[in-house]
C-alpha positions as CSV (number, residue, x, y, z in Angstrom):
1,X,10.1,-60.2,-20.3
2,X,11.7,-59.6,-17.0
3,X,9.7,-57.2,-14.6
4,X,11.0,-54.0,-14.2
5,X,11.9,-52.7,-10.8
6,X,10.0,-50.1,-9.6
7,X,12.1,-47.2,-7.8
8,X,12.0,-46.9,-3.9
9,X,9.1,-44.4,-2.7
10,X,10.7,-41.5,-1.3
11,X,9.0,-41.0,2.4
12,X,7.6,-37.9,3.5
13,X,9.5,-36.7,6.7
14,X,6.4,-37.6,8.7
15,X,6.4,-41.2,7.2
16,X,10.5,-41.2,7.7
17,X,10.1,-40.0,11.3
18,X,7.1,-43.0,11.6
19,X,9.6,-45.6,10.1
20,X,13.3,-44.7,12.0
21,X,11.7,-43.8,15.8
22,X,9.5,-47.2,15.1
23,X,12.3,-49.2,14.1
24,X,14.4,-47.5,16.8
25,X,11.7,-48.8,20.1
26,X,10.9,-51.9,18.6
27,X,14.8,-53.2,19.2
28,X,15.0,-51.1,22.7
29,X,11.1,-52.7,23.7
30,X,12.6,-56.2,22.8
31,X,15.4,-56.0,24.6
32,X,13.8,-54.9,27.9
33,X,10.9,-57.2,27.5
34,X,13.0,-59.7,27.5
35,X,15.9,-59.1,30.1
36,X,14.8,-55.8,32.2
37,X,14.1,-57.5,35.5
38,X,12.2,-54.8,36.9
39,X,8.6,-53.6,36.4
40,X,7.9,-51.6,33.1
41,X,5.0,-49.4,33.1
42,X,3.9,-48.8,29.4
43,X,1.7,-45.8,30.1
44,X,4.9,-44.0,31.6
45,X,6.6,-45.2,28.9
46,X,4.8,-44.1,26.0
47,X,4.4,-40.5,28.2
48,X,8.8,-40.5,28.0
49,X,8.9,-41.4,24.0
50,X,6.4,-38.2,23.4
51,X,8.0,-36.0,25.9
52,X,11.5,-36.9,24.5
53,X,10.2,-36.8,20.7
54,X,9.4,-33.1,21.6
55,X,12.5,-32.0,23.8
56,X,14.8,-33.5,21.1
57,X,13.4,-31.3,18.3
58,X,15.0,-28.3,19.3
59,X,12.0,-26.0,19.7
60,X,12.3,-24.0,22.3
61,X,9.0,-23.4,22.5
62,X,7.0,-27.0,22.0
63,X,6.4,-28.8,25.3
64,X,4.5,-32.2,26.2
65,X,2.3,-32.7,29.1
66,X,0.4,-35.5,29.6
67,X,-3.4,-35.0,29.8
68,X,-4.0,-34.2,33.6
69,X,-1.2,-31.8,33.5
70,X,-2.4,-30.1,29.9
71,X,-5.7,-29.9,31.7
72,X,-4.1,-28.3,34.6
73,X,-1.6,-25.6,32.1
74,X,-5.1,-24.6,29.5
75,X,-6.9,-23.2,32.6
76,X,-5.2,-20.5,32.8
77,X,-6.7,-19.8,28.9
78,X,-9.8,-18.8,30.8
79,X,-8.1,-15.5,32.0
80,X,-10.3,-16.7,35.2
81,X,-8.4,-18.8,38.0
82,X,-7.2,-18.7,41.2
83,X,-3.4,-17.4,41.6
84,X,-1.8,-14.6,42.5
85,X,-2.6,-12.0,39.8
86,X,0.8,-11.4,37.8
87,X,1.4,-11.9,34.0
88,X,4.8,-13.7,33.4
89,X,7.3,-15.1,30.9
90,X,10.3,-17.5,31.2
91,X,13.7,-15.4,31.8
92,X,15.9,-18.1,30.4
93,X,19.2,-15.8,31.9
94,X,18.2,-16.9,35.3
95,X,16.1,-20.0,35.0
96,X,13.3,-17.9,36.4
97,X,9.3,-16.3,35.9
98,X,9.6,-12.7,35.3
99,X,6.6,-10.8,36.4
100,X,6.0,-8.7,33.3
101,X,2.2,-7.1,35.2
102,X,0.4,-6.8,38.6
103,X,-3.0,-7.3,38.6
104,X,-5.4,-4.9,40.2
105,X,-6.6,-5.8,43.4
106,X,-4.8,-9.4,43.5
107,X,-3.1,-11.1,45.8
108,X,0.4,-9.6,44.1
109,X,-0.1,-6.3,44.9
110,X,-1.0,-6.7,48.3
111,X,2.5,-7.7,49.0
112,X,3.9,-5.6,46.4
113,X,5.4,-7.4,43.7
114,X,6.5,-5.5,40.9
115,X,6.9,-5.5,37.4
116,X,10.7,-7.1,36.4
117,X,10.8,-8.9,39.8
118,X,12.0,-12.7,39.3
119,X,9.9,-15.4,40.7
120,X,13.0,-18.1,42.0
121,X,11.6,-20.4,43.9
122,X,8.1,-21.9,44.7
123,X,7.8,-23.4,48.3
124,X,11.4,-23.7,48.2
125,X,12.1,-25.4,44.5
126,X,14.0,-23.8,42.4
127,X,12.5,-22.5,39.4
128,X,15.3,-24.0,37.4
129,X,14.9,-27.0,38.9
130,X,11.0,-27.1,38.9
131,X,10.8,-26.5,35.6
132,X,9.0,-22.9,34.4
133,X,5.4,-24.8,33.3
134,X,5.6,-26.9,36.6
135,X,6.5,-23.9,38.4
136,X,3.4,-21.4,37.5
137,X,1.3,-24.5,37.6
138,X,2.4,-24.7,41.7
139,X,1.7,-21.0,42.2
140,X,-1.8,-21.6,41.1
141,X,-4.0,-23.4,43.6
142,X,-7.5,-23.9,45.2
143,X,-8.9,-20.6,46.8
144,X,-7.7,-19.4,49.9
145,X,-5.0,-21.4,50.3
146,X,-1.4,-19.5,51.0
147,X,1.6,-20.0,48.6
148,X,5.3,-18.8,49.8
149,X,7.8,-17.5,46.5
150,X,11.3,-16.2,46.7
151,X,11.3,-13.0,45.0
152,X,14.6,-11.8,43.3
153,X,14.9,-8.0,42.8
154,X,17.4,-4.9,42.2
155,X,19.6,-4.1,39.3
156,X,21.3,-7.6,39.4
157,X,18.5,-9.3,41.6
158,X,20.5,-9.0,44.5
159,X,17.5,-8.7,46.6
160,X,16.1,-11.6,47.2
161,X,13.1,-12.2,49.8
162,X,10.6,-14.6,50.5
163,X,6.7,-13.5,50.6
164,X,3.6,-15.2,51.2
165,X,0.6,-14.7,49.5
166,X,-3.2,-16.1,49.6
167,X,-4.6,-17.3,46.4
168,X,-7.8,-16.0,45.5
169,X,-10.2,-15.9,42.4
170,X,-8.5,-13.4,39.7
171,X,-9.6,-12.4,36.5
172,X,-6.6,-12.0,34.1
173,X,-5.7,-8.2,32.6
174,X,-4.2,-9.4,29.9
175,X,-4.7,-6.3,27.6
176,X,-3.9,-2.4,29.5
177,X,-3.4,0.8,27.4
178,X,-2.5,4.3,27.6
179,X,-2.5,7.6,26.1
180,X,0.8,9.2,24.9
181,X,1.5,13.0,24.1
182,X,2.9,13.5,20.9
183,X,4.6,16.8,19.9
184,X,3.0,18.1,17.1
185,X,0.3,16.0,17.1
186,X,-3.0,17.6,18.5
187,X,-4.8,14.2,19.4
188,X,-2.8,11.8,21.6
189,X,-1.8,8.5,20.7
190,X,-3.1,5.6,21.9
191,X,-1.0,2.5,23.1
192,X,-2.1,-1.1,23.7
193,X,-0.3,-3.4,24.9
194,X,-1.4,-7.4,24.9
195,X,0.6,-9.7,27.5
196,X,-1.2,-12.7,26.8
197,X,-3.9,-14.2,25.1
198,X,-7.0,-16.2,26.6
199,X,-10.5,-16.2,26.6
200,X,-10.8,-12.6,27.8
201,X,-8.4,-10.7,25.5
202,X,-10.6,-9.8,23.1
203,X,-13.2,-7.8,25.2
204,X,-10.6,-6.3,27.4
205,X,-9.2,-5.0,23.9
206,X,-12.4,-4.0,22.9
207,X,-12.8,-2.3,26.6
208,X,-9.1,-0.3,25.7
């Protein structure tokens, strides 16, 4: 009796991704094992395949940082660090941060910065250049040390200006609210608005 051929497992993507990028760096790691003259650093290496794997997925979203840097980006989950005291998100139109909310009694607001303004440059990067996680990670800094941005304002951001600030300690005001008047209603309405979420969201929205 002959043995009968069993049929092909079908892979799981996980196990087809496994399989094809494997396959893929074993023929590229041969070949410059072999005949790249230069020096290969493996860690480095192995920090480009993850940081590629990610960027070439599409998601606009997903980022790779290796661990000093992740360390660096998941204190700001704290909502206690030393910066400047704004709230931000990434304005892909311009490549810029946009300053979504001034903190009270932070650095920020001493010079004014307001709500919309773009954040351009960081010691004279470019934002778009910098990249916008490598970017906030340069505003933030030890205590007391200064930190010049270019500032883009005005309808179309035709104002742009440089200003310096000093970082200090600054606890995050991630959650504000207000009251609204509506007409026919004899209670007002209340409105809460979260920016952000970290370690201190949930008792400022409490607080609110």
């Amino acid at each position: 009796q002959e043995p009968v051929e069993e049929e092909p497992k079908e892979l799981t993507l996980e196990e087809e991704i496994v399989q094809r990028t494997s396959e893929k760096i074993a023929d590229l790691a041969k070949l410059y094992a072999n005949y790249y003259v230069g020096e290969l650093d493996v860690d480095d290496l192995v920090e480009g395949v993850a940081e590629g794997f990610v960027a070439y997925t599409g998601d606009k979203y997903g980022a790779y940082h290796p661990e000093e840097e992740y360390k660096e980006l998941t204190t700001a989950y704290s909502g206690e660090f030393a910066g400047i005291g704004v709230s931000v998100i990434y304005n892909s139109d311009y490549g810029a941060i946009e300053i979504l909310n001034v903190m009270p009694d932070s650095p920020a607001l001493d010079v004014d910065l307001q709500p919309d303004d773009l954040i351009i440059g960081v010691e004279g990067e470019n934002v778009a250049a910098l990249g916008y996680n490598t970017a906030v990670n340069r505003i933030r800094g030890e205590i007391g040390t200064d930190v010049t941005l270019t500032i883009a304002r005005g309808e179309n951001y035709e104002n742009i200006f440089d200003v310096t600030l000093t970082r200090r300690k600054v606890e995050e005001q991630s959650v504000t609210y207000e009251e609204i008047q509506v007409k026919g209603l004899l209670a007002p309405m209340a409105y809460i608005r979260l920016m952000d979420f970290n370690d201190k969201t949930a008792e400022q929205f409490a607080e609110a």
